[in-house]
C-alpha positions, 0 to 999 in steps of 0.5 A: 946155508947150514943153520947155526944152533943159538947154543951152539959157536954162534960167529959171523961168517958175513963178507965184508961190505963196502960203504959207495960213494964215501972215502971212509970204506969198512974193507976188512978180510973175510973170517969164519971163525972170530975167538976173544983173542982176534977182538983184542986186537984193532984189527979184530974189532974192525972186522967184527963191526964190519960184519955188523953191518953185513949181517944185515944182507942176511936179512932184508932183501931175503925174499923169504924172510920179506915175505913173512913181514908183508904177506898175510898183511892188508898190504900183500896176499899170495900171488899166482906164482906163489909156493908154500913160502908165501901161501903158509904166511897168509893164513887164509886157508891155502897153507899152514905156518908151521915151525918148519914152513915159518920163513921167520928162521932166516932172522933166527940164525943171522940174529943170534950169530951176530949178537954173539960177535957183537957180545965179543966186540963188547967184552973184549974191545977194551983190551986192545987200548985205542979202540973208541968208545963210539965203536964199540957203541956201534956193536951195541946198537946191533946188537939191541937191533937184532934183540929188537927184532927177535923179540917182536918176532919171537916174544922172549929169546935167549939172552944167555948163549951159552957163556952166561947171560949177554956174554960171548960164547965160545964153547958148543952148547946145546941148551937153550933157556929163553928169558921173557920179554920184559927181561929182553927189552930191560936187560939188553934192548933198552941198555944198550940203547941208551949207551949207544945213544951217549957214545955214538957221534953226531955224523956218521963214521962211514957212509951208512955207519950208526949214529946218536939218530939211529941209536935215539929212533931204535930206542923210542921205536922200542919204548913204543913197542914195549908201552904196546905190549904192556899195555895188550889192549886186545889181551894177546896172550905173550911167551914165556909167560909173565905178568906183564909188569915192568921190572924198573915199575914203569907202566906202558904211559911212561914208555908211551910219554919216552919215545915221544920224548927221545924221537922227538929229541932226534927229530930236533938233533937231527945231526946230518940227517932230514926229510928228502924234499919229495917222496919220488926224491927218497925212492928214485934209484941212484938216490939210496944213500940220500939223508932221510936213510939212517940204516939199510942193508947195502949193495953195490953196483961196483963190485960183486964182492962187496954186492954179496952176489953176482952182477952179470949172471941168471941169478938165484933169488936168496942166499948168500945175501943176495937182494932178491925182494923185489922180484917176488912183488913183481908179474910177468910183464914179460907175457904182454903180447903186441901184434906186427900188424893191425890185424892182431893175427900172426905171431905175437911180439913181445913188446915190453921186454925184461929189463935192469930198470926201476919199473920192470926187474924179474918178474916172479909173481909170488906176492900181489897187493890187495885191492883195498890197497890200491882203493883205499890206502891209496885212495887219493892219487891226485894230490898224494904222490905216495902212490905215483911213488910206490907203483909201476902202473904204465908199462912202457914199449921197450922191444927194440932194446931186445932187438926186435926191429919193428918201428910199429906194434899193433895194441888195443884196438888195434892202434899202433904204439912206438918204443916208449908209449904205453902198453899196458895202463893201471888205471887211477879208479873205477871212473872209466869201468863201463867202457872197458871190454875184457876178454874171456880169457888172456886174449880177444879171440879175434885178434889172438897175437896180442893182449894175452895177459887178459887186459881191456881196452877202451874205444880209442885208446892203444893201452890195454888197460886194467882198473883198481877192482880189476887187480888179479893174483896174476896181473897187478902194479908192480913195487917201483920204489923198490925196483932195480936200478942199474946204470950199465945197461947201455942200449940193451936190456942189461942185467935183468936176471941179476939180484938187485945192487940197490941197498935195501932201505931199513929205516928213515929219518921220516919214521920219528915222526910216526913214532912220535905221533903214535904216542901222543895218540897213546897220550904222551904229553906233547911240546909246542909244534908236534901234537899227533896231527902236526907230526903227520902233517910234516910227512903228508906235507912232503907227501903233496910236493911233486917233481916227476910222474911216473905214470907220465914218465916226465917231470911234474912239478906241483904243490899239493902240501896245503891241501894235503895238511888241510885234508888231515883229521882234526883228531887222528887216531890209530888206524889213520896213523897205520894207514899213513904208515902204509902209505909211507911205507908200503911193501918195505917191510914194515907193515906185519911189525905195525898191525902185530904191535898195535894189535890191529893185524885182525881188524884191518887185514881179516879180510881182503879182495883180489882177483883169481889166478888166471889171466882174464879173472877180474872179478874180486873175491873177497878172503878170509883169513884165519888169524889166531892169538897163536900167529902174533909170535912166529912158531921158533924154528923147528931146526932150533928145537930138533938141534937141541938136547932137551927132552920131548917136553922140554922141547914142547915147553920151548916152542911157542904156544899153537906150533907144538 
């Protein structure tokens, strides 16, 4: 896609997109070019919200742009099959993020276009006369979003386009200003917030349409950011430079003390929004559009129109708002080998093949989780079903979807497996460690048509197996929670090659209770029922109810929330509100916001382990990496700096501090 200069005519050119499942649909024509005129007039406004909406196909399933919100992280390194994409993001000595190589530029451009169509929403919707408050509201909070979301990424951005500070440009320009970060969050973030928090309904318009709850958990998430960012505990430098004082005279406890108030103000309004009541009920695929979700990034299975991309083809991973993320957390299962015969000589089978499901997908093995991951944000995975929630760790025979015939395939050990036993086992923990026999290298030399990835196995079990320490960049658990889901397959493999049609989950209602509990530990004063320990004790209550194991794949019902509530911290501080974050989180998009906000990014992802790049490495390796002050912005796209006319200086004078 050509990149929009942020002062150049920045105007959506974003398909329209389908709300599924709602009689309510935003089904607007397609345009490529929007004047103040066309949003004079209902149908322009219509069209324009519309796209607020699709905008944000541009950016969460980007699988680029997810990269640079998790890899680098303590949740994900760079995986076997990586390129510079995700080696530059993890800073530990295999690249080097540069404004050119930063894949933060996918959010640069989308953002930008879109604040400028919500600008001539804003503007211009008054004139047409019949135009509610509340959709126009509906633009503001997009446009708030999208300023949040630069100015986290970027420090401080242009609130001027070219037609004059948070006005709609139509005329060519390419000079460029950026305001600092006080002047984003007080002039634009926090404005238009509010107003969306006072015009926008209870329920929402359409299905996955805006609402006081979306408006109210954006607000108090960005309080939150901004409390954080004045108070700099680690005193990380900030850009444009400024003092970091508050324009209104407000100091971080104020901010700190208003998004307790305003997320819990939501959480006590919820409108039709709530809690799943199980962690494997907010995740399971079929059930995206569920009331826990207030925001996300839709696709379709329905229509490859509204999808943004195609349903029935081989797939390209990114463009054109496709949902391409999962593929790139996921290894190539597809390498698993079985033998027709106990002997495990001849030709190998293919035994756990491609597949449209929810544990398998596309593999393309550029991102792996850490080991600490698995070991200690993910530490209980007994009481705790985050964990059987979050990860694909049994990988299930599936051969006769593909047409291989054989009723019987020979495993480890030589044991027979069926369609639908285990093939390849994640292990829990280290219990079972010592009775593991690994190969040298992908395969046991004796029986050479099996195994192949480098897995172990134990006496008297048909599972190859692999334990937590025993993770690789090359073999790891795949992201279950954001696996495809498709309902079309038939008795076949389905659409395997095809991006996801699943929405990508942007934020839930879940989240006000970490957003709350955050600032009591900052020293918000709290109400009756909601210190910092009680707020978590909701999520980690719900975290303890189970309904299905996956690793069993078979219902499970139990109730661990008592033993998960009694587990909790007397006292919880920071870091065990981030690790419940990641628990609750893991591998959505989250996780480099949250270490960059809190300022914890060195402290808990410095250092890592994994495994190496080729089949039979089992032996960790510990990483450093190297994070500077500089890396808590992303460098502003050297695409931005080449389109425009400033001098050499200027130019170096824009970019942020380190990526000259």
């Amino acid at each position: 896609m050509k990149h929009l200069l942020i002062k150049s005519l920045i105007l959506s050119a974003c398909s329209m997109l389908l709300f599924s499942g709602c009689k309510k649909v935003l089904e607007e024509e397609p345009r490529s070019f929007y004047d103040p005129n066309f949003f004079k007039t209902e149908k322009g406004v219509q069209g324009g919200i519309t796209s607020q909406y699709a905008h944000l196909r541009f950016i969460y399933g980007q699988p680029y742009y997810y990269n640079t919100l998790e890899t680098g992280t303590d949740e994900y390194t760079w995986a076997s099959s990586a390129d510079a994409n995700f080696k530059d993001a993890d800073l530990s000595g295999v690249g080097n993020l540069t404004p050119t190589s930063s894949r933060s530029d996918a959010l640069w451009g989308t953002a930008f276009s879109n604040i400028n169509t919500a600008s001539g929403i804003i503007e211009n919707a008054g004139a047409v006369g019949t135009i509610p408050a509340s959709l126009v509201a509906e633009a503001r909070f997009f446009r708030a979003f999208d300023y949040f979301l630069l100015v986290q990424t970027f420090g401080g951005v242009p609130l001027d386009l070219g037609a004059g500070e948070l006005k709609f440009n139509t005329a060519p320009s390419r000079k460029s200003v950026r305001n600092t970060v006080p002047e984003v969050y007080t002039k634009a973030i926090f404005p238009d917030l509010l107003q969306a928090v006072n015009d926008l309904p209870d329920a929402p318009r359409v299905t996955g349409g805006v609402t006081k709850t979306a408006a109210r958990l954006y607000l108090a998430k960005a309080y939150l950011t901004y409390a954080w960012w004045l108070q700099n505990p680690n005193s990380i430098p900030t850009y444009p430079q400024t003092n970091r004082t508050d324009p209104d005279n407000h100091d971080a406890q104020w901010y700190f003390q208003k998004a307790y108030d305003i997320a819990v103000q939501a959480i006590n309004s919820p409108g039709s929004f709530g809690l799943e009541t199980t962690f494997y009920d907010l995740h399971v695929g079929g059930n995206d559009r569920n009331k826990e979700m207030i925001l996300y990034a839709d696709h379709t299975q329905e229509s490859e129109f509204y999808n943004g991309a195609c349903l029935s083809c081989f797939d390209s991973e990114s463009g054109n708002g496709r949902n391409g993320a999962t593929w790139m957390v996921t290894f190539n299962y597809t390498v698993i080998r079985s033998s027709p015969d106990a002997t495990g000589t001849g030709a190998g089978v293919s035994s756990v093949q491609r597949e449209a499901a929810q544990p398998l997908g596309r593999p393309y093995t550029r991102m792996a989780p850490t080991i600490g991951a698995i070991t200690n944000t993910f530490a209980d995975k007994t009481l705790d079903s985050r964990y059987d929630g979050t990860f694909t760790t049994v990988f299930r025979g599936n051969w006769p979807k593909g047409g291989t015939p054989n009723a019987t395939l020979y495993n480890a050990n030589g044991l027979p497996v069926t369609p639908g036993q285990p093939i390849l086992t994640f292990l829990d923990d280290e219990s079972l460690a010592a009775g593991i026999t690994y190969p040298s290298g992908a395969t046991f030399t004796s029986k050479p048509a099996a195994n192949n990835i480098g897995a172990g196995q134990l006496p008297g079990r048909a599972d190859w197996v692999v334990t937590p320490r025993a993770i690789s960049r090359i073999v790891f658990p795949n992201l279950w929670k954001l696996g495809v889901y498709r309902t079309d397959n038939g008795s076949g493999l389905g659409q395997p090659n095809a991006t996801s049609t699943r929405p990508f989950k942007i934020a839930k209602f879940s989240e006000l209770y970490f957003i709350a509990a955050e600032a009591a530990v900052k020293g918000a004063t709290t109400v009756a029922g909601k210190s910092a320990r009680e707020l978590i004790n909701v999520i980690r209550a719900r975290a303890g109810k189970w309904k299905f194991s996956n690793r069993n794949n078979a219902a499970f019902v139990a109730d661990n929330s008592a033993a998960m509530t009694a587990a909790t911290p007397a006292t919880i501080d920071i870091n065990y509100i981030l690790a419940e974050r990641s628990r609750e989180y893991f591998g959505e998009g989250h996780r480099w916001f949250d270490l960059v906000r809190t300022q914890k990014w060195s402290e808990l992802a410095g250092t890592y382990e994994i495994g190496g790049i080729a089949y039979g490495n089992h032996t960790p390796q510990t990483v450093t990496r190297t994070i500077e002050l500089k890396h808590y912005l992303r460098p502003i796209p050297q695409a931005q700096i080449d389109g425009m006319e400033l001098s050499a200086e200027e130019k170096a004078a824009y970019q942020n501090p380190g990526y000259q």
